[in-house]
DRENDO-1510 file (C-alpha; in Angstrom, 1 decimal, always signed):
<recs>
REC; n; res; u; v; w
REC; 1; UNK; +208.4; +295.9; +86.3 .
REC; 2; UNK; +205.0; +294.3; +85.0 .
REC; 3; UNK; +204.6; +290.9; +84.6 .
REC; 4; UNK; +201.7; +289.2; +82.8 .
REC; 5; UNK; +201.1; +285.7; +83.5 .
REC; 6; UNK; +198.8; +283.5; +81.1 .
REC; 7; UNK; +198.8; +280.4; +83.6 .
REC; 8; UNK; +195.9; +278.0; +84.6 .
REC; 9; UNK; +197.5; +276.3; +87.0 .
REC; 10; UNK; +196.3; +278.1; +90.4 .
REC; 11; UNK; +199.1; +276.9; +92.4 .
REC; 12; UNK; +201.6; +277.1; +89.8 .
REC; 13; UNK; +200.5; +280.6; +89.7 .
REC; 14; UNK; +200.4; +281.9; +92.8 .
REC; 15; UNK; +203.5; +280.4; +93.5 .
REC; 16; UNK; +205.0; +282.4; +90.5 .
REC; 17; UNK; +202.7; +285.7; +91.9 .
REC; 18; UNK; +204.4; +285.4; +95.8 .
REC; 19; UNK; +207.4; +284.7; +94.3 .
REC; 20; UNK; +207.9; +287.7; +91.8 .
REC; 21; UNK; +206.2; +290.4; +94.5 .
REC; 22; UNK; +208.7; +289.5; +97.1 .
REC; 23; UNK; +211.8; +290.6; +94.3 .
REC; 24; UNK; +209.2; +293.7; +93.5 .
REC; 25; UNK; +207.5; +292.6; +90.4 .
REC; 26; UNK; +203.9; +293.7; +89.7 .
REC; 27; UNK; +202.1; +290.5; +88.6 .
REC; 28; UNK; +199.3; +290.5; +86.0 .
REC; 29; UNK; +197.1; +287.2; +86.4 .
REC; 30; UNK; +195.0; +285.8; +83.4 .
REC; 31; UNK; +193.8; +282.0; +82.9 .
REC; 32; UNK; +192.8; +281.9; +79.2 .
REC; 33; UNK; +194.7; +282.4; +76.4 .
REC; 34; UNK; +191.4; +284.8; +75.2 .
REC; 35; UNK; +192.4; +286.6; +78.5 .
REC; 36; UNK; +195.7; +287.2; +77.4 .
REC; 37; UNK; +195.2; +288.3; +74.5 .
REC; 38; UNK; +192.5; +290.7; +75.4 .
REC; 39; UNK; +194.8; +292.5; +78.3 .
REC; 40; UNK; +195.6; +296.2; +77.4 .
REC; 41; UNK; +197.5; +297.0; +80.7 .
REC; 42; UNK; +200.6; +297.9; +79.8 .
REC; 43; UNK; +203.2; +295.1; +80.9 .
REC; 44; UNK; +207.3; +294.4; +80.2 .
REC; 45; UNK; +207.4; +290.4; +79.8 .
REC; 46; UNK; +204.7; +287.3; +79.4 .
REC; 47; UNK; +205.3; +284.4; +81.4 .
REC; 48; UNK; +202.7; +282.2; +79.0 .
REC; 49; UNK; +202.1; +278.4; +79.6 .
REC; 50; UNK; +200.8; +276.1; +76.6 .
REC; 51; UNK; +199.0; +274.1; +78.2 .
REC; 52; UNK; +195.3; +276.5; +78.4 .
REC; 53; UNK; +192.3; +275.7; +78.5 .
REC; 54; UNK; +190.9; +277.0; +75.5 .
REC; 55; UNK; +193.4; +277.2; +72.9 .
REC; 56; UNK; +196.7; +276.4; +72.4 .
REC; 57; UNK; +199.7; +278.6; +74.5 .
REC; 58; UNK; +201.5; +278.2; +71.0 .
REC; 59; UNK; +199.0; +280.1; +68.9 .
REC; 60; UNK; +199.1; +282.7; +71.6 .
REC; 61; UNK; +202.3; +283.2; +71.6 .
REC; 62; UNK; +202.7; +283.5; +67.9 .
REC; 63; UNK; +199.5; +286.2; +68.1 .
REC; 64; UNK; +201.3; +288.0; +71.0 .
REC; 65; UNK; +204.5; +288.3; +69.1 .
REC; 66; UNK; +202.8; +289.6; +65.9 .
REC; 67; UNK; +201.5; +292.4; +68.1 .
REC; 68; UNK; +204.7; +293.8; +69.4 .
REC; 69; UNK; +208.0; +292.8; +71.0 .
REC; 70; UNK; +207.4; +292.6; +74.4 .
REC; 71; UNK; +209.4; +289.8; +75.3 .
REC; 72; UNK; +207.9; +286.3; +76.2 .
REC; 73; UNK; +208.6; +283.3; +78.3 .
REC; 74; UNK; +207.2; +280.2; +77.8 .
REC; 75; UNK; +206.5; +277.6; +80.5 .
REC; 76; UNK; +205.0; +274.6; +80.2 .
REC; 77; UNK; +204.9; +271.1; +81.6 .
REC; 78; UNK; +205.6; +269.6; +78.4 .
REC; 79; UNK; +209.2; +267.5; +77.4 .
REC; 80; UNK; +208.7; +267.4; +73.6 .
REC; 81; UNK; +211.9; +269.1; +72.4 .
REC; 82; UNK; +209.7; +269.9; +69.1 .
REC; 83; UNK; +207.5; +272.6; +71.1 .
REC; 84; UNK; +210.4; +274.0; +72.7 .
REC; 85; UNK; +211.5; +274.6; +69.1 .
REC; 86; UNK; +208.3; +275.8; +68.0 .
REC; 87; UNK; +207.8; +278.2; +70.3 .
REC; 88; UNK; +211.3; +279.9; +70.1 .
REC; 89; UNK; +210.5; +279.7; +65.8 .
REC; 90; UNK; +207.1; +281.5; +67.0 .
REC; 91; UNK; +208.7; +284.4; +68.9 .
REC; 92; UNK; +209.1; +283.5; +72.3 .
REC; 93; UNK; +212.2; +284.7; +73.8 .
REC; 94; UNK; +213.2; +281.6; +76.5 .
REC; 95; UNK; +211.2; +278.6; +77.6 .
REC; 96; UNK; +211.3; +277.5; +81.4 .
REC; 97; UNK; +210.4; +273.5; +81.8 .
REC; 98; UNK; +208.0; +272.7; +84.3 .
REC; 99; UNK; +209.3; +272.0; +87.3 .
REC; 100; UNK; +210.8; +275.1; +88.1 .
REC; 101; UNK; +212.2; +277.2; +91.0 .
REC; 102; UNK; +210.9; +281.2; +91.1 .
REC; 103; UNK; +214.9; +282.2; +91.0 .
REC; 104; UNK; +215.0; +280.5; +87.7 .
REC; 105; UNK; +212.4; +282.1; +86.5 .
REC; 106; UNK; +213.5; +285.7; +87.9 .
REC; 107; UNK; +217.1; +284.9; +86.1 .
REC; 108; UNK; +215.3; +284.3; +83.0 .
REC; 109; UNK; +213.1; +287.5; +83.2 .
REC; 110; UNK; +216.4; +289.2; +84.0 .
REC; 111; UNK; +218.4; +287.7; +81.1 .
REC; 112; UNK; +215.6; +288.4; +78.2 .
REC; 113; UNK; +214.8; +292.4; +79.8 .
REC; 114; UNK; +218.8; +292.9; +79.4 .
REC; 115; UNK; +218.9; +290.9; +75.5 .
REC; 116; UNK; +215.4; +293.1; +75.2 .
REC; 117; UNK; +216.7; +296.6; +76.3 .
REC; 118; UNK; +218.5; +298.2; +72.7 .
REC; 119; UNK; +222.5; +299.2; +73.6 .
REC; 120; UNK; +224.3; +301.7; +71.9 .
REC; 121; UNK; +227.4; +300.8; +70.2 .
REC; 122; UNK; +229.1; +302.3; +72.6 .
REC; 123; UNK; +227.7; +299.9; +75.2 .
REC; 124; UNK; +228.0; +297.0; +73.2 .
REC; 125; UNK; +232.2; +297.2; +72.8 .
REC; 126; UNK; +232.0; +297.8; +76.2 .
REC; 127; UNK; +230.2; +294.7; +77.1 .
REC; 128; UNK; +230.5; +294.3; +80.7 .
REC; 129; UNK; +228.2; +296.5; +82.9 .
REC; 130; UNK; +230.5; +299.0; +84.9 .
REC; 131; UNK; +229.2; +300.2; +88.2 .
REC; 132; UNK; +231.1; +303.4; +89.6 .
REC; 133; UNK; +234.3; +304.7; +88.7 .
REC; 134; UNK; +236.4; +301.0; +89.5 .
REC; 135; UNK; +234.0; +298.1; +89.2 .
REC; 136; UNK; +233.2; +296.3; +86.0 .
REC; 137; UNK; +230.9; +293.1; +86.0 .
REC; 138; UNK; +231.3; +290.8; +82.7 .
REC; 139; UNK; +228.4; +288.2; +83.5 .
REC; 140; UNK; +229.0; +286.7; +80.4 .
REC; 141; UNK; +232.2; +285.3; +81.4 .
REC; 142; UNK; +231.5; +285.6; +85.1 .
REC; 143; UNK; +234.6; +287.6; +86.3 .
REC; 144; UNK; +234.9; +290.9; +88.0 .
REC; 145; UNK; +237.8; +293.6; +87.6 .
REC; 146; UNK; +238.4; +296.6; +90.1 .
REC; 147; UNK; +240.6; +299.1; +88.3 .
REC; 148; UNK; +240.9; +296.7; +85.3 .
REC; 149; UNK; +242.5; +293.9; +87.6 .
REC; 150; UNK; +240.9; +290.7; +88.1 .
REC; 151; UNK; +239.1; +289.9; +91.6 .
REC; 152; UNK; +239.3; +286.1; +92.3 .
REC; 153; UNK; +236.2; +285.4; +93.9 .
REC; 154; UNK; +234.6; +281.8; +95.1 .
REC; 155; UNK; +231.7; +281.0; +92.6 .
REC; 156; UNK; +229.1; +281.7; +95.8 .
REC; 157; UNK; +231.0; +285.3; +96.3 .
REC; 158; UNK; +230.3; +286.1; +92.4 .
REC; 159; UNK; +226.9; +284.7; +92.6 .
REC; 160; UNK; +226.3; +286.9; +96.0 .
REC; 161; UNK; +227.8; +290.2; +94.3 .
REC; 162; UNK; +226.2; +289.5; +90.7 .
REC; 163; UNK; +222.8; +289.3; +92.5 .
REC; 164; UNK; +223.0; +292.1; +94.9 .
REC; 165; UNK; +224.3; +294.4; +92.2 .
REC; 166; UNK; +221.4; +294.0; +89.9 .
REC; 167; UNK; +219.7; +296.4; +92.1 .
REC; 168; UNK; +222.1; +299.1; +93.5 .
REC; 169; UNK; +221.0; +300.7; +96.8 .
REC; 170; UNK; +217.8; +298.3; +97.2 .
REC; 171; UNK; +217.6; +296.3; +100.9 .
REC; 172; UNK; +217.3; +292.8; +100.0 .
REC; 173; UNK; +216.3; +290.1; +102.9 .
REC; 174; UNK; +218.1; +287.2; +104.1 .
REC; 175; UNK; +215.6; +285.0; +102.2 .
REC; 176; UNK; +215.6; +287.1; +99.1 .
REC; 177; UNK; +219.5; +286.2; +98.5 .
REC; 178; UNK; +219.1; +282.9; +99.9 .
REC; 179; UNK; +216.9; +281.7; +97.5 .
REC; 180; UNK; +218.5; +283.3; +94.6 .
REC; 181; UNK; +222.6; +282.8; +95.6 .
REC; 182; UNK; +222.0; +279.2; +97.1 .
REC; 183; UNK; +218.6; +277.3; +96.6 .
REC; 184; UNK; +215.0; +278.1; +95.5 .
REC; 185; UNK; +214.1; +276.2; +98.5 .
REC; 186; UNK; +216.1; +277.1; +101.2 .
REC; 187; UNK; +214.7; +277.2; +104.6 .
REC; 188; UNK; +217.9; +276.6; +106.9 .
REC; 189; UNK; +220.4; +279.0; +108.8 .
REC; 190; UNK; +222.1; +282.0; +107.0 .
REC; 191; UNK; +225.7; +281.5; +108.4 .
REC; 192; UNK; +226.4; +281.4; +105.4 .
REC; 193; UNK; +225.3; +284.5; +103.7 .
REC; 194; UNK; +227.3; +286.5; +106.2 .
REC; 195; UNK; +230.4; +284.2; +105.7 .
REC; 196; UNK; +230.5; +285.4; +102.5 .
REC; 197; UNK; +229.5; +289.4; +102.4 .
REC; 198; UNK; +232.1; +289.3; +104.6 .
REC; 199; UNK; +234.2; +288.2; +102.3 .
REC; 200; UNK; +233.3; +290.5; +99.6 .
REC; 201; UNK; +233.8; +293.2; +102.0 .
REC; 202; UNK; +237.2; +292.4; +102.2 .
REC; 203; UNK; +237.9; +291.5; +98.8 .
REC; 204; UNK; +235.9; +294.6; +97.4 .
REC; 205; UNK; +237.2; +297.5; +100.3 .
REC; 206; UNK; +236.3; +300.9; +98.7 .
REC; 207; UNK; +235.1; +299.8; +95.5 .
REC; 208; UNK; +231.5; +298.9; +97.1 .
REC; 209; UNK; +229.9; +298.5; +100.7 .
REC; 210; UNK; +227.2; +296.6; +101.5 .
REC; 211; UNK; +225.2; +297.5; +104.7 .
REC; 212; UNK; +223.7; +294.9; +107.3 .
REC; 213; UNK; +220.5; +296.4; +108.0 .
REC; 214; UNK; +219.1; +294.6; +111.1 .
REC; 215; UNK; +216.6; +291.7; +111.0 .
REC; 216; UNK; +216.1; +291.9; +107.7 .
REC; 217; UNK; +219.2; +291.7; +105.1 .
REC; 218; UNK; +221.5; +293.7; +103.3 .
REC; 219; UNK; +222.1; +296.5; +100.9 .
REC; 220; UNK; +225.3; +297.2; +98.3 .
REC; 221; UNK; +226.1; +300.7; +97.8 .
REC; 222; UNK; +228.8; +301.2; +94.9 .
REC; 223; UNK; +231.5; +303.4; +95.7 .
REC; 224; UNK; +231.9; +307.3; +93.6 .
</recs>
């Protein structure tokens, strides 16, 4: 997924760059709101601060919006609730308040690409996404059913599944589902983590398995 970010802010920006890479975004960088609006490369969502240098994020995003509907988030530093307003009125899809953690910003990509991506009516009365033959996810509600029976699961063990089904079959690292399960800032052990897998292993036997790969993390495989 391409990702093009209208930010100034260096730090603020690479921050969001290392951050998006390491879940396997590709990160467009531009400074200027001229910048942005002069990128042709093809991209999926704008991450678009107001706060430019040369001209106001808000006209950009209204210019941005009248060119197409590639879905854009705004982030800014600023509290007024009327630009918040503004900029949904304007066409932007969410608005992320500076500060902010990458994993809010990842859920938020997330959240607008699935609101973005058209569903057939079929997949609308469905509503929950269905992985495999026996599990259904309704992150709406945040419950999950096997078989059409509800799971109980611990808010962490929802969290945990919900996050490593978004990518089927992909190996995600210790630190990859620490700091989207638990904390954008975690740096402390990872008891935790395999507290909990194992727990979903338990809870979850046949319907999915998730793989401890070594040194580096995990991957969920959903059951045919």
């Amino acid at each position: 997924m391409h990702v093009l970010l209208v930010e100034d802010d260096e730090p603020v920006a690479e921050s969001l760059r290392r951050g998006l890479k390491r879940y396997g975004f590709e990160v467009d960088w531009v400074t200027t709101g001229a910048a942005a609006l002069a990128h042709t490369d093809p991209h999926d969502v704008v991450l678009l601060d107001l706060g430019l240098p040369d001209t106001d994020g808000l006209d950009v995003c209204k210019a941005l919006r009248e060119r197409g509907n590639v879905p854009i988030i705004v982030i800014s530093a600023r509290s007024d609730e009327t630009d918040r307003v503004v900029g949904l009125e304007l066409g932007a899809d969410d608005y992320v308040s500076k500060p902010f953690g990458v994993r809010e910003v990842i859920a938020r990509i997330r959240a607008v690409m699935r609101r973005a991506q058209p569903r057939t009516a079929e997949g609308a009365a469905a509503g929950p996404d269905r992985y495999g033959a026996r599990l259904t996810i309704d992150r709406k509600a945040a419950r999950v059913h096997v078989d059409g029976a509800e799971v109980a699961l611990a808010p962490k063990e929802y969290d945990l599944l919900a996050f490593l089904t978004e990518e089927p079959g992909a190996l995600m690292s210790r630190e990859q589902i620490m700091e989207a399960v638990w904390d954008a800032n975690w740096f402390g052990p990872t008891k935790t983590l395999d507290v909990h897998v194992a727990a979903l292993r338990r809870k979850l036997t046949g319907v999915v398995t998730i793989e401890a790969v070594r040194g580096v993390g995990f991957r969920l495989e959903i059951a045919r």
